[in-house]
Every structure is written in structure tokens, then in C-alpha cells.
C-alpha positions as CSV (number, residue, x, y, z in Angstrom):
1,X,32.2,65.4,79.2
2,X,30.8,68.5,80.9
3,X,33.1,68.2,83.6
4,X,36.2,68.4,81.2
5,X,38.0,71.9,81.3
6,X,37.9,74.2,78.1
7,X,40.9,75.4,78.7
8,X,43.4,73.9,76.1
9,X,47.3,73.3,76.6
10,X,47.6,71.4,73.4
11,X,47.0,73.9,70.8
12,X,45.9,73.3,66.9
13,X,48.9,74.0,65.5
14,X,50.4,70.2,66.2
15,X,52.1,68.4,63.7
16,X,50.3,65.1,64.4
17,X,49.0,62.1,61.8
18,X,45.3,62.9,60.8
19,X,43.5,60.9,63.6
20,X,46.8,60.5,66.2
21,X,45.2,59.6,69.3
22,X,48.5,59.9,71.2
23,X,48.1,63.9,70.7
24,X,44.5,63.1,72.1
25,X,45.5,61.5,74.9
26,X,48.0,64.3,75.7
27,X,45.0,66.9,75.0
28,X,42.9,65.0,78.0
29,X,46.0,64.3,80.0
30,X,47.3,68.1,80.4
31,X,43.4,69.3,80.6
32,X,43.8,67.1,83.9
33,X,46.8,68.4,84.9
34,X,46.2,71.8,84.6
35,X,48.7,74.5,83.9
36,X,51.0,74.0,86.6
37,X,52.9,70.8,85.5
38,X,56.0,70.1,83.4
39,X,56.1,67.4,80.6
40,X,59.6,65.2,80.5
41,X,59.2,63.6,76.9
42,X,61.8,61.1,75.6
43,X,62.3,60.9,71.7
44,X,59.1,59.2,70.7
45,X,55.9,60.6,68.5
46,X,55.4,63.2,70.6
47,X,58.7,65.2,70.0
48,X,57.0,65.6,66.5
49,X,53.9,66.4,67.4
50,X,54.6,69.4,69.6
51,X,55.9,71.4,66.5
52,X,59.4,72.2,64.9
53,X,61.3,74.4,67.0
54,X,61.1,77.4,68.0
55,X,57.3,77.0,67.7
56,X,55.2,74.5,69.7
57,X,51.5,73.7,69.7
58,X,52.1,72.6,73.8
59,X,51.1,75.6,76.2
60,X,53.5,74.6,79.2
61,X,57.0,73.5,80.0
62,X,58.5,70.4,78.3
63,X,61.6,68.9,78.2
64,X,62.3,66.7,75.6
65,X,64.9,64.1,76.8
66,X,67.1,60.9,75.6
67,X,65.4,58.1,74.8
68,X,66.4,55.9,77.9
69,X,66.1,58.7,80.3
70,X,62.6,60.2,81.0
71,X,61.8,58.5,84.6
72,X,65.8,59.5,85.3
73,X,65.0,63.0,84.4
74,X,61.7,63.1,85.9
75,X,63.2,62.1,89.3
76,X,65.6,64.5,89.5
77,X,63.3,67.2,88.2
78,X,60.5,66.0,91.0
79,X,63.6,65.8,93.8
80,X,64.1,69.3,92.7
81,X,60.3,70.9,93.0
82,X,59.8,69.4,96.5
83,X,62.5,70.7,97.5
84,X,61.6,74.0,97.2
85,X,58.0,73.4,98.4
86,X,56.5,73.2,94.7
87,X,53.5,70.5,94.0
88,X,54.2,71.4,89.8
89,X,52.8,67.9,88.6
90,X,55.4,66.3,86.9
91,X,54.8,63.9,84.2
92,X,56.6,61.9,81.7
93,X,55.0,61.3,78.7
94,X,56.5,58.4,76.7
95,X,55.7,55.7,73.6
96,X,55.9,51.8,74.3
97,X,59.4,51.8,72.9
98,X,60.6,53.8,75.1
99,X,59.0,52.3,78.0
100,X,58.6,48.8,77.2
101,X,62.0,48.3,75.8
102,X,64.5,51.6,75.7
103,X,62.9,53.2,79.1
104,X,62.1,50.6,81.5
105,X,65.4,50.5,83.3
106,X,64.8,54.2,84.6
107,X,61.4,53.5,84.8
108,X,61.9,50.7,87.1
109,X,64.4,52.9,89.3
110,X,61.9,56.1,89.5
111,X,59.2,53.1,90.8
112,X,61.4,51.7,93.7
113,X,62.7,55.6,94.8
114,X,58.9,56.4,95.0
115,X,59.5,59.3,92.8
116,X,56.4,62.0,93.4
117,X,55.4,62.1,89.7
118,X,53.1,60.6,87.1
119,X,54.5,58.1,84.1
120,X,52.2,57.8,81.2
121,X,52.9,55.1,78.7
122,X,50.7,55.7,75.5
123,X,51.2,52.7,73.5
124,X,50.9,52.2,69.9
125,X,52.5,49.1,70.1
126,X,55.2,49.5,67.9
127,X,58.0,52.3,67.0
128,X,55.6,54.1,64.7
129,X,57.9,57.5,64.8
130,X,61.0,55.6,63.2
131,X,59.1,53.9,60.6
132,X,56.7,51.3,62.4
133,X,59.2,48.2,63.5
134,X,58.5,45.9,66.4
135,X,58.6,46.8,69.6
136,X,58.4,44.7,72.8
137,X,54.4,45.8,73.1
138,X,53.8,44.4,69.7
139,X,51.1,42.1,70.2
140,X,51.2,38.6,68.3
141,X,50.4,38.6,64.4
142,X,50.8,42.5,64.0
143,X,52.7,43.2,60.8
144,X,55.9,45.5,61.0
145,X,58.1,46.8,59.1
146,X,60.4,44.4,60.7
147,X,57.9,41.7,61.1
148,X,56.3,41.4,57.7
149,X,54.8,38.2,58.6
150,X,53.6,39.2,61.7
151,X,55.3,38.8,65.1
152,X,55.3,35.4,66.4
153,X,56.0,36.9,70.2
154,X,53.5,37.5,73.0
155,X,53.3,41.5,73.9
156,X,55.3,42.4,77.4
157,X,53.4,42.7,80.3
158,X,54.3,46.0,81.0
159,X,51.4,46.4,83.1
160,X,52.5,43.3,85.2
161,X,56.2,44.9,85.5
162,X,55.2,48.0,86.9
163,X,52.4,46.1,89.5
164,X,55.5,44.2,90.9
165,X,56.9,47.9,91.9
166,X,53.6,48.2,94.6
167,X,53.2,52.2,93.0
168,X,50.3,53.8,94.9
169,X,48.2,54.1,91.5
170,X,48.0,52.9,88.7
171,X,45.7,52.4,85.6
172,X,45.1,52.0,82.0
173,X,43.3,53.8,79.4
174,X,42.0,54.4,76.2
175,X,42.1,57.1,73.6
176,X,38.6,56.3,73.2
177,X,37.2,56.7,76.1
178,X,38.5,60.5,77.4
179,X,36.4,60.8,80.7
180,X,37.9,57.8,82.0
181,X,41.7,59.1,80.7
182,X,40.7,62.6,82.6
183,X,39.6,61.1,85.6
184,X,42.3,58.7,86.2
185,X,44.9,61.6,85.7
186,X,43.1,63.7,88.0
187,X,42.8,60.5,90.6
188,X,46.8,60.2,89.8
189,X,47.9,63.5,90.4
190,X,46.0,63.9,93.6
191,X,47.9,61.2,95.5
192,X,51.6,61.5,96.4
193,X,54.2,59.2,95.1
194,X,54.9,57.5,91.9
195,X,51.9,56.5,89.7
196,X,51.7,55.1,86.3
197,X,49.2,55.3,83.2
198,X,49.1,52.9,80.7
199,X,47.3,54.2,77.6
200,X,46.1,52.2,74.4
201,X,47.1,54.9,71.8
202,X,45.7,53.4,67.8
203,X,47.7,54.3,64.9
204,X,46.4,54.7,62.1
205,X,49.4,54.8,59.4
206,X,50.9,52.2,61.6
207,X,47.6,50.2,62.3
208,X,46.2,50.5,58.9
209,X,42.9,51.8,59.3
210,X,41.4,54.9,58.2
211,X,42.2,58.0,60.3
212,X,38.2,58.5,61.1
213,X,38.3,55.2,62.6
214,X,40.8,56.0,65.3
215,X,37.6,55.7,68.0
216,X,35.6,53.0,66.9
217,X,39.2,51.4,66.8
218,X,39.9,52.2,70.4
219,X,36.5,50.9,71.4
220,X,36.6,47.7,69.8
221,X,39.8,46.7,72.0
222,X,38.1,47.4,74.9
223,X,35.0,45.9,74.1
224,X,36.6,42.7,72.9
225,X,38.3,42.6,75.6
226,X,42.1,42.8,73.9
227,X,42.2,46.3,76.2
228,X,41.1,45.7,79.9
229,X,40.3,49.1,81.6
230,X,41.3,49.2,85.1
231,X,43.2,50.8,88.0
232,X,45.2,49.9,91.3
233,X,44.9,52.0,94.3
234,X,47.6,50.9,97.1
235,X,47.2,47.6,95.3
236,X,43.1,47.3,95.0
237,X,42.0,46.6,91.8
238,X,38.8,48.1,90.3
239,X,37.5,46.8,86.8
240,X,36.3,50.1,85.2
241,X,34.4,52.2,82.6
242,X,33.0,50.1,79.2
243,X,35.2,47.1,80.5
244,X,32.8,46.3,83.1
245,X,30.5,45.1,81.0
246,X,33.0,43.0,78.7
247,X,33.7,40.5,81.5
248,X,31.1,39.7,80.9
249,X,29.8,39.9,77.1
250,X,32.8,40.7,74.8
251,X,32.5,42.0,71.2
252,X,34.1,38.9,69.5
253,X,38.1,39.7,69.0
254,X,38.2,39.0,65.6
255,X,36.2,42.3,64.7
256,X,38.7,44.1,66.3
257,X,41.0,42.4,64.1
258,X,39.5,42.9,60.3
259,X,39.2,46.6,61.6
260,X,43.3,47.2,61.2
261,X,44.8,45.7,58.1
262,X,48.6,44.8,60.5
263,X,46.9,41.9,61.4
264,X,45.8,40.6,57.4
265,X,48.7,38.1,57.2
266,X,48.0,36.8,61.0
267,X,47.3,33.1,60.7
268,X,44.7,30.9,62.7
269,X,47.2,29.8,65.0
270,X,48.0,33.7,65.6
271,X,44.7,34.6,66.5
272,X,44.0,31.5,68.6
273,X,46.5,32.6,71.1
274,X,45.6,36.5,71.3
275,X,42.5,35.5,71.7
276,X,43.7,32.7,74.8
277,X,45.6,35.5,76.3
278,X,43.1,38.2,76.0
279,X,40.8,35.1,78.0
280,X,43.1,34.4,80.5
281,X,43.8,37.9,81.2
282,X,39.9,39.2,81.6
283,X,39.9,36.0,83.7
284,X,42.8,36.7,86.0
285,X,41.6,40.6,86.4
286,X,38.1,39.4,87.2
287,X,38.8,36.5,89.9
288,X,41.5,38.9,91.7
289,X,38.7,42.2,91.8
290,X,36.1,39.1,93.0
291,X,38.2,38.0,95.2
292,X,39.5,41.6,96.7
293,X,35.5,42.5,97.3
294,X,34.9,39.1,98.9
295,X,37.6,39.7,101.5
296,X,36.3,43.6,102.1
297,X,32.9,41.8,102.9
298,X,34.5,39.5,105.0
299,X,36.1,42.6,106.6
């Protein structure tokens, strides 16, 4: 962590959730980004956290956009620096539901255009500003507000979206593990053209956990293996940080899942298949980064 800036951009006077990791993740994000960089934030948890105007706990520019908007925006705005020989980092800073669901359209667009800018997703996995419904990364079993039972729907493969766009770089992260967060930003922002972020953000109003849990929360999805870390660079795939090591001994999923009380009413059946899929994911990952080193050796 002795590598990490002091300087702070996210100040203390945020309106956040005791233990929001989505204003942590922002606090590691800009520390990568530095001071020259605009934020383009759609209406998601983050338009509360960053204070009641005219006061803000965020030390540089944002623009606080439409919901469906924020890639739009964020091209134009990019379009505009470059044109006047500016690098300011631009990056849009979005929940899953607008992303997954509301954003993706101009998310998509900003992708193929090769938009010079960075798209961070930081995923609760529901709408928790509005109340906590369903969103399309709600994973299987989560109670909702609007899935009391549990949704009976896999999550979106955002991840799998975006890859199909060929961006330069991209990644996911972790609340829980900041370093890596920092360093992929840093890596991002350091290579031209569009690049994406996928973040696992815990919630813990929306989650039901205890807000001193939000880490150990964070690190039990990765360890389980439910959150894969990794990154693309022009299409190579690297396994990294505590994932490594969960290819190939997990911490058994359903510890993960006692830790958050959405997933009490999740049935056998419910936990079979997030379990399969979290299987068949760390699987895919694994034989495609095997396979990508077995061809370089070949090489």
C-alpha cells in the first residue's frame, strides 16, 4: 500500500452508507487518476455520495449525467479534450443499473467508436440507490425488494458483453483488495483508447451484512471464487491478485453466502447453480489463460 498516493480527492465529508465500498472504490480509483481527470457520473449511488449541492466531498470535476447517458457524454467530453491537445483522463463512473441494464446501449457505442476514456462499473448487483430492486447483475437467489424470494435469473455477463467489443484493457476488481483496484486504473489510464473496469462493490444495507464486514465480504467472493480477478490487455488474459490462488483451492461458496442475509431464503436448487456457474466460469478463465501461455511458449 506504500505505493498509494496520500493525496485524497474524495474528501470525508461524503454522504455514503457506513461501510459503502463504492465510495472506496472511487477513493482508490481517483488516487490513480490523479488530479487531472473529469468524472461523468450517471444517477446511481454515487450522485449521493458526493454531497448535497452546492457542497461536495469530490476534489475535481464531475458531471453528473442522465441515467442512460454516461459513455454518450463521456465520448463527446473525450472527442473534446483531444481535440485541443488535453490527456485529462476521463472516466465514467457508473452502478450495475446503469450499466448492465439502463447504460449499456451508450456503453456499447463509446466501445466500438474506441472512445479514449476509462468506464468503471462498480457493481452492487442491484439498484441499491432507489430502494434495492433487481437489477440485471443480480445474481441468482439474492433477495430484492422486487424479488422477495430470490431471483430465479442468472446475473448478465456484462464482462462477456464488453470482451466481444475487443477494448484494449480491461479488468475487474474488488473493493477489497485496493492495490489491485489502483494498479489496474493506473495500467488503464496509461494506454490509449477505451478501457473498462468491472468492480465488485458489497452493500451492506442492500446485502445485509454488518457495515464492518464490507472487507471480509469482498474477500470471500473472491476467494470462493464467485468474483474472478482478472484483466485483458489487447485481448490476453491474466488471472490475477488473491484469485490466483482460488483456481485452485476455493473457500467453499457457501460461506460467502451465510455472510449476507439476501441470500437466506435461496433454496438448494439456487445455490447449486451459482455454485455450477461460478465452476464453469473459474474453469473457462483458467483453460483460455493456459491456453494463451501455451501458444506464447509455442511462440
Amino acid at each position: 500500500m506504500a505505493e498509494i498516493p496520500d493525496e485524497e480527492f474524495i474528501l470525508k465529508t461524503t454522504s455514503a452508507c457506513a461501510g459503502c465500498s463504492a465510495s472506496l472504490i472511487l477513493r482508490y480509483v481517483t488516487k490513480a487518476a490523479g488530479k487531472d481527470t473529469v468524472l461523468v457520473i450517471p444517477a446511481c449511488c454515487t450522485s449521493v455520495i458526493q454531497g448535497v449541492y452546492p457542497n461536495t466531498a469530490v476534489n475535481i470535476p464531475v458531471y453528473n449525467v442522465a441515467f442512460a447517458s454516461a459513455a454518450a457524454v463521456a465520448s463527446g467530453m473525450s472527442e473534446a479534450f483531444r481535440a485541443v491537445g488535453k490527456k485529462t483522463n476521463v472516466i465514467c463512473f457508473a452502478g450495475d443499473g446503469g450499466t448492465v441494464d439502463i447504460g449499456i446501449q451508450a456503453l456499447s457505442g463509446a466501445l466500438e467508436r474506441g472512445t479514449d476514456f476509462l468506464y468503471i462499473c462498480y457493481d452492487n448487483e442491484a439498484y441499491s440507490n432507489t430502494g434495492m430492486q433487481r437489477s440485471g447483475a443480480t445474481p441468482i437467489g439474492a433477495k430484492t425488494t422486487t424479488t422477495p424470494l430470490g431471483k430465479k435469473d442468472y446475473k448478465k455477463d456484462l464482462d462477456a458483453i464488453v470482451e466481444a467489443h475487443n477494448p484494449v484493457y480491461m479488468a475487474t476488481a474488488c473493493s477489497a483488495y485496493p492495490l489491485d483496484l489502483y494498479n489496474k486504473v493506473k495500467k488503464a489510464l496509461s494506454i490509449p483508447g477505451p478501457k473498462f473496469i468491472h468492480v465488485l462493490s458489497p452493500c451492506p444495507p442492500g446485502w445485509r451484512f454488518p457495515s464492518e464486514k464490507t472487507i471480509e465480504v469482498g474477500k470471500l467472493a473472491v476467494t470462493s471464487g464467485m468474483w474472478i480477478l482478472y484483466e485483458r490487455e489487447n485481448g490476453k488474459l491474466t488471472i490475477t491478485g488473491a484469485s490466483k490462488a482460488a483456481m485452485k483451492k476455493s473457500t467453499p461458496i457457501e460461506d460467502y453466502l451465510k455472510a449476507q442475509g439476501r441470500f437466506r431464503t435461496a433454496t438448494p436448487e439456487d445455490i447449486a447453480m451459482l455454485k455450477e456457474n461460478s465452476k464453469r466460469k473459474m474453469a473457462r478463465l483458467a483453460h483460455e489463460a493456459e491456453a494463451q501461455a501455451a501458444e506464447a511458449g509455442e511462440a
